[in-house]
C-alpha positions as CSV (number, residue, x, y, z in Angstrom):
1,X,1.7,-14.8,168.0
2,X,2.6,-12.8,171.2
3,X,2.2,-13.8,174.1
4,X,-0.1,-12.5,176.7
5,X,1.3,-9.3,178.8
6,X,0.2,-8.0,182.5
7,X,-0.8,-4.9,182.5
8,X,0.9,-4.2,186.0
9,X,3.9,-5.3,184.7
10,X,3.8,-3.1,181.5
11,X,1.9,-1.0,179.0
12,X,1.5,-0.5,175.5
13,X,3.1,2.6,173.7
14,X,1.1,5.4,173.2
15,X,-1.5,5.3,170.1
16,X,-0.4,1.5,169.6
17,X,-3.4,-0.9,168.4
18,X,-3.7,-3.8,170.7
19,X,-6.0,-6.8,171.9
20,X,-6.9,-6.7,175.2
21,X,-8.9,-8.6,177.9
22,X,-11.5,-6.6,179.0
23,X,-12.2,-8.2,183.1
24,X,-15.7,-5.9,183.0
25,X,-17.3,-7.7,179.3
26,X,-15.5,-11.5,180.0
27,X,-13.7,-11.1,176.9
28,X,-11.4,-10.7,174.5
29,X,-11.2,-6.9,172.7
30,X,-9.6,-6.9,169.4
31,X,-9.1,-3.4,167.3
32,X,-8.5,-1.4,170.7
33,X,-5.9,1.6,171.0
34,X,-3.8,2.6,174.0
35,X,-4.4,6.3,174.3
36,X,-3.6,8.6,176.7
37,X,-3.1,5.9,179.5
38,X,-6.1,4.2,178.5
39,X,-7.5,1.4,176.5
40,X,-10.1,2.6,173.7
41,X,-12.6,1.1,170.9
42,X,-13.2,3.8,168.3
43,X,-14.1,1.3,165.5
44,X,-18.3,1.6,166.2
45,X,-18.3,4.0,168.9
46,X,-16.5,5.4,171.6
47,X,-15.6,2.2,174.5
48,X,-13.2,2.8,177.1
49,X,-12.0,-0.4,178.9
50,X,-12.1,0.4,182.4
51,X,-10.7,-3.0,184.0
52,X,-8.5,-4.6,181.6
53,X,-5.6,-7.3,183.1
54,X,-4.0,-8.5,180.3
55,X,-3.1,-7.1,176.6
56,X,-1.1,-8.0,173.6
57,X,0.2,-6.4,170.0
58,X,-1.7,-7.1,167.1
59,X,-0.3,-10.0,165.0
60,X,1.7,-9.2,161.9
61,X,-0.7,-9.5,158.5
62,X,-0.5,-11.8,156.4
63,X,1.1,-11.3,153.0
64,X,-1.1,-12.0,150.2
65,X,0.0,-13.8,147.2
66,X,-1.5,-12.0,144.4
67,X,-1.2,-13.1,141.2
């Protein structure tokens, strides 16, 4: 897994799907997209997170053994 990133020391790419620490909600965000220069949820509705400190890329999936 990645490890945590600042975000005063550096951003996301555009449109990339992150997880981020929201500082205003004490927790961890999962599914949210760097946008524009912000950090947004638009999985149930639109979220913006205003404060966030810390961020990281989304893990690689799994691959599933089908057989």
């Amino acid at each position: 897994m990645s490890e945590w990133i600042k975000c005063s020391e550096r951003m996301p790419d555009d449109g990339q799907e992150v997880i981020v620490m929201d500082v205003n909600r004490n927790r961890v965000q999962s599914g949210i997209v760097y946008a524009y220069g912000r950090f947004v949820d638009f999985n149930e509705e639109y979220y913006e997170v205003h404060n966030p400190s810390h961020w990281m890329p989304l893990p690689a999936p799994r691959k599933c053994d089908v057989q």
